[in-house]
Structure formats: C-alpha cells, structure tokens
C-alpha positions in Angstrom: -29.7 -3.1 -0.5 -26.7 -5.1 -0.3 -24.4 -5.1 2.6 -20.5 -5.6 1.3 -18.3 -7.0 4.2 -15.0 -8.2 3.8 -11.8 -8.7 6.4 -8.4 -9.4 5.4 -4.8 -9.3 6.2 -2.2 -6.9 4.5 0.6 -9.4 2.7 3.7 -8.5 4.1 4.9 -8.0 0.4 3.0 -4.9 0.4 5.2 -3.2 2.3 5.3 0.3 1.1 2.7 0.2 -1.3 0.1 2.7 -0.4 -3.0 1.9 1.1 -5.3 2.3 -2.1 -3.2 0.4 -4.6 -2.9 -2.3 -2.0 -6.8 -2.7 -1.6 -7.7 -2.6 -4.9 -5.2 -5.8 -5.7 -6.8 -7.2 -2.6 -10.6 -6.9 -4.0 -10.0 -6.8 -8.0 -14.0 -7.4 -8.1 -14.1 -3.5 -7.3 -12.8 -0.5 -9.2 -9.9 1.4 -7.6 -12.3 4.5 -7.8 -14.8 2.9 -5.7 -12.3 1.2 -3.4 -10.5 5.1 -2.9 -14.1 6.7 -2.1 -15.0 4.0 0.0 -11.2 4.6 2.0 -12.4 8.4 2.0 -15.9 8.0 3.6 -14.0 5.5 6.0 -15.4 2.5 4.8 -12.3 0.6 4.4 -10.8 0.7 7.5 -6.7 -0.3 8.3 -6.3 -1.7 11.9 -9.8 -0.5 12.8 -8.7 3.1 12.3 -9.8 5.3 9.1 -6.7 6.2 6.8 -6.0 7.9 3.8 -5.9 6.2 1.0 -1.9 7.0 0.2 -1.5 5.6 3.7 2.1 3.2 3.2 1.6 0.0 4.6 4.1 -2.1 6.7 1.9 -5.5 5.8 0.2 -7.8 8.3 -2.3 -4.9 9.0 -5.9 -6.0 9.6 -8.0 -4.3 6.6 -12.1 -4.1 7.1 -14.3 -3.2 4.4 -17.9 -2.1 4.8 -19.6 -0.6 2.0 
C-alpha cells in the first residue's frame, strides 16, 4: 500500500477561494472528488486542524495531506 504525503503552503492569491477548490489546483495529479473525501475523513489537514472542505482560506496556511 502506498503512503501519499504531501506539505504545502496556501498562495496568498487564494484568498477566499474555498478550501477544496484550492487543494485540488494545488495537487492536479488527484481528482477534486478524491481530494474532498480525503478533506472529509480529515486527511487533508489546514494548519494541522481538520476543516471542511468549503473552508475560505486567507493564504499562507500550512496544508498537510495524508492519504
């Protein structure tokens, strides 16, 4: 089974974009499906915290994803 693990930083022109459109621009090698089920099962973290995937997002937040 592989282990997907990925850190990254929020763009500050995201601001105001929500949480799941943000992440699936961020990591185009995964579908937006998989990327909001992942968000929901708290996978995808923002800031080390789980949030929903219409979360808006003030950029420069720290996103983790393990899947």
């Amino acid at each position: 089974m592989t282990l997907i693990r990925h850190e990254a930083v929020v763009p500050l022109a995201a601001a105001g974009r929500r949480f799941d459109q943000t992440l699936a621009e961020m990591f185009p090698d995964y579908s937006r499906s998989r990327l909001a089920g992942w968000i929901k099962a708290g996978a995808a973290t923002l800031d080390g915290a789980k949030a929903p995937p219409r979360q808006s997002l003030k950029g420069g937040e720290q996103v983790r994803l393990e899947a």
